[in-house]
C-alpha positions in Angstrom: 102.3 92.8 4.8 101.1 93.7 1.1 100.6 90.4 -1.2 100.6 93.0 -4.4 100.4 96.3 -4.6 98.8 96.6 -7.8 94.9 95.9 -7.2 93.6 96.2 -10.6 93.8 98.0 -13.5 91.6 99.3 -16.4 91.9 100.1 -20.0 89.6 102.7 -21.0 87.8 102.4 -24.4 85.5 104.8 -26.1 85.1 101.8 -28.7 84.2 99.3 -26.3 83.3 96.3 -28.5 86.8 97.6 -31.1 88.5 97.2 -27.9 87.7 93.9 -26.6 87.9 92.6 -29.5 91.5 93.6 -30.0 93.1 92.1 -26.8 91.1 88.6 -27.4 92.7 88.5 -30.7 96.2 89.6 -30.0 96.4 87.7 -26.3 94.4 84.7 -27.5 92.2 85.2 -24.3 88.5 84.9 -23.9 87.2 87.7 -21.4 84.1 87.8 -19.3 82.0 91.5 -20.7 79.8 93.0 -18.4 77.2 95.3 -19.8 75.9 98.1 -17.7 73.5 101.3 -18.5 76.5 103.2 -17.7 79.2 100.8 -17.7 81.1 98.2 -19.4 83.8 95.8 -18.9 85.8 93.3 -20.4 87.8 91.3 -18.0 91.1 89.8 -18.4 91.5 86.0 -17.4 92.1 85.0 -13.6 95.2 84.4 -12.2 95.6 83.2 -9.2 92.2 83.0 -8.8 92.2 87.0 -8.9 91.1 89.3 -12.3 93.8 91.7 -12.9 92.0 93.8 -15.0 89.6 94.9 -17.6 88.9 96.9 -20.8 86.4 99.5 -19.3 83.6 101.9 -20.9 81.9 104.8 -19.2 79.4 107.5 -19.5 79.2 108.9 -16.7 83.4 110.2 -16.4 86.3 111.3 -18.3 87.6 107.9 -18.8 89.5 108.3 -22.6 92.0 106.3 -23.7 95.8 107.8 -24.0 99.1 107.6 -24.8 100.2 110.0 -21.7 99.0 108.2 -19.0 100.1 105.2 -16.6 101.7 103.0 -18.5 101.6 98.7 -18.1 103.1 96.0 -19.7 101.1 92.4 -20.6 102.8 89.2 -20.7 102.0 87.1 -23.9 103.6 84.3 -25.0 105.0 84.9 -28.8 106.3 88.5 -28.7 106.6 88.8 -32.8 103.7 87.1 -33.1 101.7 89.3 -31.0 102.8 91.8 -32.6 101.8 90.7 -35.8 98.4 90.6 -34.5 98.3 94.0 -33.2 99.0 95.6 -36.7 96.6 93.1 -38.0 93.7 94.2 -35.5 94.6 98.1 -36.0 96.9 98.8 -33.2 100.3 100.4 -34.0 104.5 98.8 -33.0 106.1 102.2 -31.0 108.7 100.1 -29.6 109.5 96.9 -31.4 110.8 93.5 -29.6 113.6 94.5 -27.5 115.9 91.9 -25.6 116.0 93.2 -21.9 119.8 93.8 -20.7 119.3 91.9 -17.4 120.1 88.2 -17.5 117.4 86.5 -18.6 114.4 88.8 -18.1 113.2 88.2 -21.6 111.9 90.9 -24.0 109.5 93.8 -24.0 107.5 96.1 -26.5 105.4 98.8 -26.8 102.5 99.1 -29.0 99.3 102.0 -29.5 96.2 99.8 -29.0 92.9 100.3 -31.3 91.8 103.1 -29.0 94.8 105.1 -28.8 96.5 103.5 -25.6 100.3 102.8 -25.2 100.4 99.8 -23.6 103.7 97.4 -23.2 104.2 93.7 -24.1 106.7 91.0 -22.0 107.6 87.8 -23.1 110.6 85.0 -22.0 111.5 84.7 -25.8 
C-alpha cells in the first residue's frame, strides 16, 4: 500500500536566486541549493526525514513558472504574517486568509510568488 502519493514537487524559477530567496524569507526556512551546469535547486526542509520539494532552474526544458498549472498549498505557521512577507519580498495576495468551513481545518490562501507562480498557503490559525 502507497505511504503518499505525492513524491515530490518542484517550483520552477527563471530567477533562481529571486526565487529562493523569497520562500526563505516568507517560510522562515533555510534550504539546501544545488548548483548544476544545467540545473538548480533549492530544497525545502525534511520532514519525516524525506525532502518534499524544491525551487528548480533549468536550461535544458520548458520549465517556466505559471499561474495555470498544478496548483499546491504550503503550511506556514502565521498566515497574515506570511503574507505580509510575500508582499514585502515581491509576491502578490490572490486570495487573502480564508477560514476553511470544515471544523477545524484552519485557513488557506493564495498568493503569485516572485516568479509568477500561484501557489496556496495553510495554517491552523
Amino acid at each position: 500500500m502507497m505511504k503518499s502519493l505525492i513524491v515530490f514537487f518542484e517550483i520552477p524559477a527563471t530567477q533562481f536566486e529571486r526565487a529562493v530567496t523569497f520562500y526563505k524569507c516568507i517560510l522562515e526556512v533555510e534550504m539546501t541549493v544545488m548548483n548544476g551546469e544545467n540545473e538548480k535547486m533549492a530544497f525545502f526542509p525534511a520532514e519525516e526525514g524525506k525532502c518534499p520539494g524544491a525551487i528548480s532552474w533549468t536550461s535544458e526544458i520548458e520549465f517556466r513558472p505559471s499561474d495555470q498549472g498544478i496548483f499546491i498549498s504550503l503550511n506556514c505557521q502565521n498566515i497574515d504574517q506570511t503574507f505580509r512577507m510575500i508582499e514585502e519580498n515581491g509576491g502578490k495576495t490572490l486570495v487573502p486568509k480564508t477560514k476553511i468551513e470544515a471544523e477545524k481545518r484552519g485557513y488557506f490562501g493564495i498568493f503569485l510568488d516572485c516568479e509568477g507562480s500561484r501557489i496556496g498557503l495553510h495554517s491552523e490559525s
